[in-house]
C-alpha positions as a Markdown table, in Angstrom:
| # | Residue | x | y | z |
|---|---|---|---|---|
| 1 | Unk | 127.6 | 11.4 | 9.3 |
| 2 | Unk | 125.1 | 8.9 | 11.2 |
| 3 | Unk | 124.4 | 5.8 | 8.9 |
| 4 | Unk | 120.6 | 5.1 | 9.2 |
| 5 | Unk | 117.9 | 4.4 | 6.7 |
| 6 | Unk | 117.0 | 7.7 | 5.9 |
| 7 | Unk | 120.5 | 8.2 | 4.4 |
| 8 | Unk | 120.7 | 4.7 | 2.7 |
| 9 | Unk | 120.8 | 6.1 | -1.3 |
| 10 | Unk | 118.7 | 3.4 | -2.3 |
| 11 | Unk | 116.1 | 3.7 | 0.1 |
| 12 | Unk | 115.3 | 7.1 | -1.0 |
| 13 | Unk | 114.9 | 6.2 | -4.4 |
| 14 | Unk | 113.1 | 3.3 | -4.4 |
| 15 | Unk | 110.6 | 6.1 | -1.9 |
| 16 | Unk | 110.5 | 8.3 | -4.6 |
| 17 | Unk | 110.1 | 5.6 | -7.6 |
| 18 | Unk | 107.0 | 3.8 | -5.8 |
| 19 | Unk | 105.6 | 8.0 | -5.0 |
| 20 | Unk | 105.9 | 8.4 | -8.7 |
| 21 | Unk | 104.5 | 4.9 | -10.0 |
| 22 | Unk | 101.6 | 5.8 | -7.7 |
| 23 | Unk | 101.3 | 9.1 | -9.5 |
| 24 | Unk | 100.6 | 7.3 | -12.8 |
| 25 | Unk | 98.7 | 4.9 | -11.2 |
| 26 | Unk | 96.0 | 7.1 | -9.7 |
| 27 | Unk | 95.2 | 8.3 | -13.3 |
| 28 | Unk | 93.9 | 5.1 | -14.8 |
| 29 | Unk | 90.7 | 3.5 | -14.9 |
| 30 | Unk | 88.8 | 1.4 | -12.6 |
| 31 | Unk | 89.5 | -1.9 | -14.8 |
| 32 | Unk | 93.4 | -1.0 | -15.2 |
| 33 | Unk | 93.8 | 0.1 | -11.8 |
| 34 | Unk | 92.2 | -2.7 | -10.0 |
| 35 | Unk | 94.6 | -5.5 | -12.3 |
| 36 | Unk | 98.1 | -4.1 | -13.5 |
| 37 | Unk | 97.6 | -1.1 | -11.5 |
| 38 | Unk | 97.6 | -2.4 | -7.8 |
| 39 | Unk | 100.1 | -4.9 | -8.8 |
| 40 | Unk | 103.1 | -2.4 | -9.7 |
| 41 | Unk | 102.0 | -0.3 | -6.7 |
| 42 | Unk | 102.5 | -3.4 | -4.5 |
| 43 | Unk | 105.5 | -4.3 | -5.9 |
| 44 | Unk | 107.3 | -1.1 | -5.9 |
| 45 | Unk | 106.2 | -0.5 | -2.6 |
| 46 | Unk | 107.7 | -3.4 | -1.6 |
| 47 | Unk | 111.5 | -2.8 | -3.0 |
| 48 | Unk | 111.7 | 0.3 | 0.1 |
| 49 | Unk | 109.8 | -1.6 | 3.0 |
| 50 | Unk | 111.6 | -5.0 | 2.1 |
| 51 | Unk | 115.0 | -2.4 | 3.2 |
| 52 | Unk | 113.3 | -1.3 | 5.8 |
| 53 | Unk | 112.4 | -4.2 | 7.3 |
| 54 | Unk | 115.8 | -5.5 | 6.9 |
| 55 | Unk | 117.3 | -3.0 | 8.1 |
| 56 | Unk | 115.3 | -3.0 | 11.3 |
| 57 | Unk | 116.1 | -6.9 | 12.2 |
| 58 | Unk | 119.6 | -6.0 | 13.7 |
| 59 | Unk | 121.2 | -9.3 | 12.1 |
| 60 | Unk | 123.1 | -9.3 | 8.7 |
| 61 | Unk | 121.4 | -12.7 | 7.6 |
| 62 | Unk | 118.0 | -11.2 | 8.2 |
| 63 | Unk | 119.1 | -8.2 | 6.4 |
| 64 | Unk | 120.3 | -9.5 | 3.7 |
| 65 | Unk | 117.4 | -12.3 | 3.4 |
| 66 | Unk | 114.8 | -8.9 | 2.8 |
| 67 | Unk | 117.3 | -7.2 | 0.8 |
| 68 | Unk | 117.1 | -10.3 | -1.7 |
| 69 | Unk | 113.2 | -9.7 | -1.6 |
| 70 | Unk | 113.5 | -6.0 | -2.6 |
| 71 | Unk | 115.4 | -7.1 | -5.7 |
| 72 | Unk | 113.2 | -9.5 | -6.7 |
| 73 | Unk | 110.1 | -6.6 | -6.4 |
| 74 | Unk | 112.3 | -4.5 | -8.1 |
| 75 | Unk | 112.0 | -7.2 | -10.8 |
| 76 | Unk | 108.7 | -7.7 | -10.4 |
| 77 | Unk | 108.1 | -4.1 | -10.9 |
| 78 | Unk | 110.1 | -3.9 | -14.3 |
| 79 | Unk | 108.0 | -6.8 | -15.6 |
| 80 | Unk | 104.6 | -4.5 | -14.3 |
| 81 | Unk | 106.1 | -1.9 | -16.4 |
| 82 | Unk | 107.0 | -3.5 | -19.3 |
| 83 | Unk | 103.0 | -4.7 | -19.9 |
| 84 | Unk | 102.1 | -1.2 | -19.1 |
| 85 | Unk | 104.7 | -0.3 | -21.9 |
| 86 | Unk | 102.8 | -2.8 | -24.0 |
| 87 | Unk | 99.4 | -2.3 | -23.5 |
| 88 | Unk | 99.7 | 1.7 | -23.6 |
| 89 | Unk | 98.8 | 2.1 | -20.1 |
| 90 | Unk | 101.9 | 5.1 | -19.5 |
| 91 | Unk | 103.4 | 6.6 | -22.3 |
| 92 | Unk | 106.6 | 5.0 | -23.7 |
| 93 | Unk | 109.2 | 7.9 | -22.8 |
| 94 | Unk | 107.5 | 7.8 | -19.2 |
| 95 | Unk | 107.9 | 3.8 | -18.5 |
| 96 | Unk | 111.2 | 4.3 | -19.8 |
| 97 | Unk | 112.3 | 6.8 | -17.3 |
| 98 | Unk | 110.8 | 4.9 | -14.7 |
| 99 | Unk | 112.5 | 1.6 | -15.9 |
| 100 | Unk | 115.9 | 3.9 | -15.3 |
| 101 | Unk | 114.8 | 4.7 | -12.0 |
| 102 | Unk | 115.0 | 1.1 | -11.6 |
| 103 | Unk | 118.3 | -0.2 | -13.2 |
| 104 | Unk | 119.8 | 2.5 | -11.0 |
| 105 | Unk | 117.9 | 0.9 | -7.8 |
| 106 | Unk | 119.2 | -2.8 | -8.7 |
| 107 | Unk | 122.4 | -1.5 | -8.9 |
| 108 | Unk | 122.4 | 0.4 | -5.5 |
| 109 | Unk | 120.8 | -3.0 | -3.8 |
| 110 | Unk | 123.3 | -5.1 | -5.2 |
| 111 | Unk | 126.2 | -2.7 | -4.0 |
| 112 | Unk | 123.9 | -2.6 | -0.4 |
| 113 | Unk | 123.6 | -6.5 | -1.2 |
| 114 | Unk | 127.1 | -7.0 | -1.2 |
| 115 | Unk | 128.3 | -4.7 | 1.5 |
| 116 | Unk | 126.0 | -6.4 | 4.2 |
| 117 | Unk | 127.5 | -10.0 | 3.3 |
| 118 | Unk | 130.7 | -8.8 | 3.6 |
| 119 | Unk | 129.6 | -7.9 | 7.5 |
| 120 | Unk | 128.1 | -11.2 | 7.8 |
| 121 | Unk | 131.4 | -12.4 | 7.1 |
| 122 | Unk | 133.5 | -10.2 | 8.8 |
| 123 | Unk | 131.3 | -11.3 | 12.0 |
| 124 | Unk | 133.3 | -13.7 | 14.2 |
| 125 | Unk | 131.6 | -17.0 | 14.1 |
| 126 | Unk | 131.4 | -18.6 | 17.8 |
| 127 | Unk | 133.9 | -21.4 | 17.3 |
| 128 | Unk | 136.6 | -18.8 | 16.2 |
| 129 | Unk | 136.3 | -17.0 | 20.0 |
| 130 | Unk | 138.6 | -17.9 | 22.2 |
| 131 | Unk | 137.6 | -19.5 | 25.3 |
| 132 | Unk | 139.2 | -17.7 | 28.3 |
| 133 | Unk | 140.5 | -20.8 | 31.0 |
């Protein structure tokens, strides 16, 4: 099987956690939508296009320098949900599955995390090739 992005695991589901977020999202108010609302949206739209991107530079550093920004949206989405868990803005069972979604995404991006530094180090660094005299 061709490795591209549409088969990376943790692509998919961090696709299919910011379609769902957005789903309870688009219920809200005006007031609620327009404050916590826009900033879970953006930051769990960020966790896939911050792969994306990443993925798209062609250089391990690069990739992995995005990949570290999808983690910290993931975070930055967990914190979103926990106030919407505290203010009653989704339902407590439904935060919680979505906060599942999650912990399964930071554990998929730290496997993805740790698999593209171990290219970056696998790479031959230029003073290591030999110079043909």
């Amino acid at each position: 099987m061709k490795f591209t992005l549409e088969t990376l695991d943790v692509y998919n589901l961090s696709e299919s956690l910011a379609d769902d977020i957005w789903i309870e999202i688009s219920k809200w108010k005006y007031f609620e939508k327009d404050t916590i609302g826009k900033q879970l949206v953006r930051a769990a739209d960020s966790i896939s296009s911050n792969i994306a991107e990443g993925y798209g530079r062609y250089s391990f550093k690069e990739d992995v320098r995005f990949l570290h920004i999808a983690r910290g949206s993931a975070l930055e989405s967990k914190s979103w949900l926990g106030k919407c868990k505290r203010r009653n803005l989704i339902d407590e069972q439904r935060v919680n599955e979505l906060l599942m979604q999650l912990e399964t995404i930071l554990i998929k991006l730290n496997a993805y995390i740790n698999f593209v530094e171990a290219g970056i180090q696998k790479k031959p660094s230029v003073a290591s090739v030999p110079i043909n005299r």
